[in-house]
C-alpha positions in Angstrom: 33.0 5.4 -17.1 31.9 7.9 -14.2 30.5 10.2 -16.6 28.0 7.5 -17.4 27.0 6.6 -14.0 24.4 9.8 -13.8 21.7 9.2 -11.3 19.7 8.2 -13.6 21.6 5.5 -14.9 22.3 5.1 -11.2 18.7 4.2 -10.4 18.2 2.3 -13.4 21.0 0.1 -12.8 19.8 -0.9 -9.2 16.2 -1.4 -10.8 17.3 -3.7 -12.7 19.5 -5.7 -10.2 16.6 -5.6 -7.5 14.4 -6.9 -10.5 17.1 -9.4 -11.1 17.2 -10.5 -7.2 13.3 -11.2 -6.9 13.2 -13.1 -10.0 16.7 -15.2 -9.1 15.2 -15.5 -5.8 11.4 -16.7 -7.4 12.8 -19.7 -9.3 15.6 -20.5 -6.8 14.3 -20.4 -3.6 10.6 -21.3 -5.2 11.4 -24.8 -6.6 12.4 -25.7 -3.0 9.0 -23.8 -1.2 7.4 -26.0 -4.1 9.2 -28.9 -2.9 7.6 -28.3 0.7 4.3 -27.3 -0.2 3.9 -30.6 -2.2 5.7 -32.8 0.3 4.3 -36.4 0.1 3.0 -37.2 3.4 2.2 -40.2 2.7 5.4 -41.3 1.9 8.6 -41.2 4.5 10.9 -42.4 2.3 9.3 -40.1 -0.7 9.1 -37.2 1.9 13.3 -38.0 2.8 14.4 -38.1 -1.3 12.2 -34.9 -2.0 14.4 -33.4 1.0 17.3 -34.2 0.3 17.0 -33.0 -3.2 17.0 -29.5 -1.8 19.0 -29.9 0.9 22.0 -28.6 -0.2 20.1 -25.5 -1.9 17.4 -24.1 0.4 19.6 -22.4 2.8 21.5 -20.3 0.4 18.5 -19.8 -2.7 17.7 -17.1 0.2 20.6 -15.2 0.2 18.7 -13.6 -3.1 15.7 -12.3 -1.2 17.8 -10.7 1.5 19.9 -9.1 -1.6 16.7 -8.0 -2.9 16.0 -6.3 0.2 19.2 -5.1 0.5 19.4 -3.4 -2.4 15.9 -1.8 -2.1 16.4 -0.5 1.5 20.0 1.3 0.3 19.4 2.2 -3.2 16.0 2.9 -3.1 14.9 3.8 0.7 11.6 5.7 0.2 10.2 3.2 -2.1 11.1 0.7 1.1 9.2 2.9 3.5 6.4 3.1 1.1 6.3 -0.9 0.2 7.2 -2.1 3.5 4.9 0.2 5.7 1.8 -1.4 3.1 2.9 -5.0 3.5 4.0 -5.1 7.1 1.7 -8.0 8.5 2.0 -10.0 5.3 6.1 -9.5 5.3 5.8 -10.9 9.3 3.6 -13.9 8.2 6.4 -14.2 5.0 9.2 -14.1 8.1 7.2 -16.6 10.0 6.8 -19.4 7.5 10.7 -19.1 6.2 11.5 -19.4 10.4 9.3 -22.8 10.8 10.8 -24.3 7.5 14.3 -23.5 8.8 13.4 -25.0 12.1 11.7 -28.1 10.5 14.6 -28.7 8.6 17.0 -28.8 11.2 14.8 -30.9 13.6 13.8 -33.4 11.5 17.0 -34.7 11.2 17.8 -34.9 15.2 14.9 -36.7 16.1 13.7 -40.3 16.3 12.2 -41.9 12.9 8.3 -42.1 14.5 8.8 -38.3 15.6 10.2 -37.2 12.0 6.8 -36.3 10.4 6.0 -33.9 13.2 8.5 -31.8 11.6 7.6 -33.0 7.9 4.1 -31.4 8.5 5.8 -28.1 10.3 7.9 -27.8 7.1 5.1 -28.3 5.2 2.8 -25.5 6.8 6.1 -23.1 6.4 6.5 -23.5 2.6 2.7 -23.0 2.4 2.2 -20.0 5.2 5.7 -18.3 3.2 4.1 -18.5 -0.3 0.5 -17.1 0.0 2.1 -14.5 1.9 4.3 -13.9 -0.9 1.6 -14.2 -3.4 -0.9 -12.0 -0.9 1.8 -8.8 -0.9 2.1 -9.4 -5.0 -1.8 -8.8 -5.2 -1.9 -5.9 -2.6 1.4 -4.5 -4.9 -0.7 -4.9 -8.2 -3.3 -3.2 -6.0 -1.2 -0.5 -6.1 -0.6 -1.1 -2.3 -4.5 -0.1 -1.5 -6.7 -2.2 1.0 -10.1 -2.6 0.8 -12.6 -5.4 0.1 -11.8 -6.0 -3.8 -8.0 -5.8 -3.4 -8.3 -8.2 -0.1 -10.1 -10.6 -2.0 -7.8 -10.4 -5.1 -4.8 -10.5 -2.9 -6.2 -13.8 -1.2 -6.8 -15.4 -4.9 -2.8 -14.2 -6.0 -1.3 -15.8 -3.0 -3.3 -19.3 -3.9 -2.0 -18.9 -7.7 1.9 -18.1 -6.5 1.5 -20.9 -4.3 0.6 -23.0 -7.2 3.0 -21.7 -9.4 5.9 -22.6 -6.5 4.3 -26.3 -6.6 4.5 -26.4 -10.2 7.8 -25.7 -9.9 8.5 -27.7 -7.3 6.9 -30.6 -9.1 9.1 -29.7 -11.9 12.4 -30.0 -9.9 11.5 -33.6 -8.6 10.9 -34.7 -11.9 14.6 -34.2 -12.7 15.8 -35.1 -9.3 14.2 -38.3 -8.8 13.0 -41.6 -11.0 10.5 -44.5 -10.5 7.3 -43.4 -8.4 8.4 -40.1 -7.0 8.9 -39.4 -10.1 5.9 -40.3 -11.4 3.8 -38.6 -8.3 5.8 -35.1 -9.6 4.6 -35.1 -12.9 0.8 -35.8 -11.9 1.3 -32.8 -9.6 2.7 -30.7 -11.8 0.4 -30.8 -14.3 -2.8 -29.7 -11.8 -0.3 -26.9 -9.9 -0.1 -25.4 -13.7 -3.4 -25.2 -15.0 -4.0 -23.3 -11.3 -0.8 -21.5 -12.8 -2.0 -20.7 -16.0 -5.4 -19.5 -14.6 -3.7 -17.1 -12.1 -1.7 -15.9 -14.6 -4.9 -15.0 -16.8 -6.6 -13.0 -14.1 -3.5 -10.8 -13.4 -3.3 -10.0 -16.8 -7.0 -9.4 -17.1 -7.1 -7.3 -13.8 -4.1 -5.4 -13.7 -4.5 -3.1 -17.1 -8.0 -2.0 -15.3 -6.4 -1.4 -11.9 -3.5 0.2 -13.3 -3.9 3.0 -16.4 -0.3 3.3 -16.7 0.4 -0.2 -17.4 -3.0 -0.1 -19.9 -1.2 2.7 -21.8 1.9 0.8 -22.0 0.4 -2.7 -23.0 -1.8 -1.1 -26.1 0.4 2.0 -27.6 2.1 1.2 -30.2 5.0 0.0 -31.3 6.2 -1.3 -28.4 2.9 -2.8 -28.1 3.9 -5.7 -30.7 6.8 -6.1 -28.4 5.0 -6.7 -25.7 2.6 -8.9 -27.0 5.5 -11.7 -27.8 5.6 -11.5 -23.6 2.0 -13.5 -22.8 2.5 -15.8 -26.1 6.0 -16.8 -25.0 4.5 -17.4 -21.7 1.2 -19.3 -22.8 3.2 -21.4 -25.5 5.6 -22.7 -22.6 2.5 -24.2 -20.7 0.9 -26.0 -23.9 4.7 -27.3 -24.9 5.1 -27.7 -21.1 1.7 -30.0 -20.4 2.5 -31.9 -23.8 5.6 -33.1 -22.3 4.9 -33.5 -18.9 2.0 -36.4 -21.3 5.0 -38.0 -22.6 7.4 -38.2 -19.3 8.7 -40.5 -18.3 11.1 -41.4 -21.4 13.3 -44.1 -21.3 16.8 -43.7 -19.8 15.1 -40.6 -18.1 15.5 -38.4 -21.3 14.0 -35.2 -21.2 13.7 -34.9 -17.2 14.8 -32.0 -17.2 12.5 -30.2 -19.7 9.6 -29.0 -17.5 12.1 -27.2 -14.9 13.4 -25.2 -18.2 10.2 -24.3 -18.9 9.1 -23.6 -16.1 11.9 -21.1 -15.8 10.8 -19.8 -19.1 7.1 -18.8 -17.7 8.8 -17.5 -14.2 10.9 -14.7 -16.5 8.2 -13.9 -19.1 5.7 -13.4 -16.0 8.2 -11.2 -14.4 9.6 -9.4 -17.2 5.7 -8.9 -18.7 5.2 -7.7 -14.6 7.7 -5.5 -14.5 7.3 -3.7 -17.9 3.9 -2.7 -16.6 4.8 -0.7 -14.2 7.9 0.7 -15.1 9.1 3.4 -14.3 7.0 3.3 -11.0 8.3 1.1 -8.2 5.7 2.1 -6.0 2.4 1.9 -8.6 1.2 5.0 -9.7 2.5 6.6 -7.0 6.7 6.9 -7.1 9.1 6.3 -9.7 12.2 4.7 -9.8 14.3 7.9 -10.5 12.4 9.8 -7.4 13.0 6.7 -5.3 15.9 6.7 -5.7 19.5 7.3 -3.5 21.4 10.4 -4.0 24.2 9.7 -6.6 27.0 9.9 -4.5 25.2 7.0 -2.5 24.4 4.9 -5.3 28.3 5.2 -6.7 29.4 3.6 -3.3 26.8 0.7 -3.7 27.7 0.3 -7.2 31.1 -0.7 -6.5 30.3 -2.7 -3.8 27.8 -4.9 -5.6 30.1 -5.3 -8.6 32.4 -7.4 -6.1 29.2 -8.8 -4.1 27.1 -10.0 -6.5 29.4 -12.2 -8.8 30.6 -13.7 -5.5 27.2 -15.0 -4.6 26.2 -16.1 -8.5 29.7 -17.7 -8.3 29.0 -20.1 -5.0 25.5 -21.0 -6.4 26.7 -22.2 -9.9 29.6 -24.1 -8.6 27.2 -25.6 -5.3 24.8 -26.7 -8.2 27.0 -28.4 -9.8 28.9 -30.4 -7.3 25.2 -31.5 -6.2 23.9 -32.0 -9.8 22.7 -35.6 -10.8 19.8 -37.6 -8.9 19.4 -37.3 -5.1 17.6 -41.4 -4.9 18.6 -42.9 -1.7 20.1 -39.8 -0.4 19.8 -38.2 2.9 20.0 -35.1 4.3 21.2 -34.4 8.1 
């Protein structure tokens, strides 16, 4: 076994589990910003259901981005320096907006019923604040980390397309959380966050092959081309089969509740794995690869062996906490 872990199998190996990290933490932790973006204010008993559907998640869906973090600071330092020095101010605003919705949440539950949507709305403005700044640092990244006017401007049009691709999976998770009209509110909102999806989804792919030559070269020569190309079909298919059903819901006996969160998880990995073909084997576009980035080897064995024990330990706590809190969360609440 050590003569296989090289350096370059090294890097390659913590590629792939930082890869793994974002997109755990994209579907985990962005089904409950969804949930907070979307939150019915209208509604204080919609608003207390759609809260308590993610209340025993939020906190911990985290614990993937500060892996993802982890893992690039250690195993891939330089690229860090690179990425993080671009994306300062966005990564503050990010900070920011995860700060108010872990404040909100706590609050909300301590004060008096009139005072309660004071908090509602601070949650609210969190889940938004932390997704366009998530979607803003994707653009500058597919930007390849540049600022000026066009990138700005593209930047500013990714973060309103990640937001709506958080609602729609938001929307998605309510659907199979909840019944009666919640439920119903959910799958109107979810189908208007993904044709904003879908369309953000369309400019990325139109824009990044002419930002990026590299990920041009890799999109068109063949024969991996053909491979690629069942990548965007996968991904458009899921959001025809996805708005079909979303026409249909709800069933009786609440049948197929649960399809639009699986396929929304289906579009969240094709977009990512599409993403991160593109680039490969840069990490910082155009600019570093992923072997140059990279820890020396003796670094990377330690980190190895820690994350074989790490890493199954926290997939371990979030499979069994899903399941002890599956089923719907109607009349629940969350203090």
């Amino acid at each position: 076994m050590m003569n296989w872990l090289t350096a370059e199998h090294l890097a390659l190996v913590f590629g792939g589990l930082t890869a793994l990290s974002i997109l755990l933490y994209a579907i985990l932790d962005g089904y409950d910003l969804g949930v907070g973006i979307t939150l019915p204010m209208g509604n204080q008993a919609w608003r207390d259901t759609a809260i308590a559907s993610i209340g025993p998640f939020w906190d911990a869906n985290e614990t993937w981005l500060v892996l993802a973090v982890g893992l690039l600071l250690v195993a891939f330092p330089a690229a860090h320096s690179a990425i993080l020095h671009a994306l300062y101010l966005p990564t503050a605003m990010l900070l920011i907006g995860l700060i108010l919705r872990g404040v909100a949440f706590d609050f909300r539950a301590k004060v008096k019923t009139q005072r309660k949507v004071y908090w509602d709305y601070t949650f609210k403005a969190g889940s938004l604040l932390a997704t366009f700044s998530q979607g803003f640092m994707l653009g500058i990244y597919v930007m390849g980390l540049q600022y000026h006017t066009g990138s700005i401007i593209f930047a500013c049009f990714s973060g309103l397309c990640v937001t709506a691709a958080y609602a729609m999976i938001g929307n998605a998770w309510l659907i199979g959380k909840t019944s009666g009209e919640l439920q119903l509110h959910a799958i109107k909102h979810c189908k208007i966050a993904g044709v904003l999806t879908l369309s953000g989804i369309l400019a990325v792919s139109l824009i990044n092959p002419m930002v990026n030559a590299n990920v041009l070269q890799v999109w068109t020569e063949p024969p991996l081309a053909y491979f690629f190309a069942a990548i965007p079909l996968l991904c458009f298919a899921m959001f025809v089969i996805g708005y079909l059903a979303l026409k249909r819901l709800p069933l009786p006996k609440d049948a197929g509740a649960w399809l639009p969160f699986a396929i929304c998880n289906v579009i969240f990995i094709s977009s990512f794995i599409g993403l991160a073909l593109s680039f490969y084997p840069f990490v910082v576009p155009n600019q570093m690869t992923l072997y140059q980035a990279a820890s020396s080897r003796e670094s990377l064995l330690i980190i190895f062996f820690g994350a074989v024990v790490v890493i199954p330990v926290i997939a371990a706590y979030t499979a069994v906490a899903y399941y002890a809190f599956r089923g719907k969360a109607d009349g629940l609440k969350y203090y």
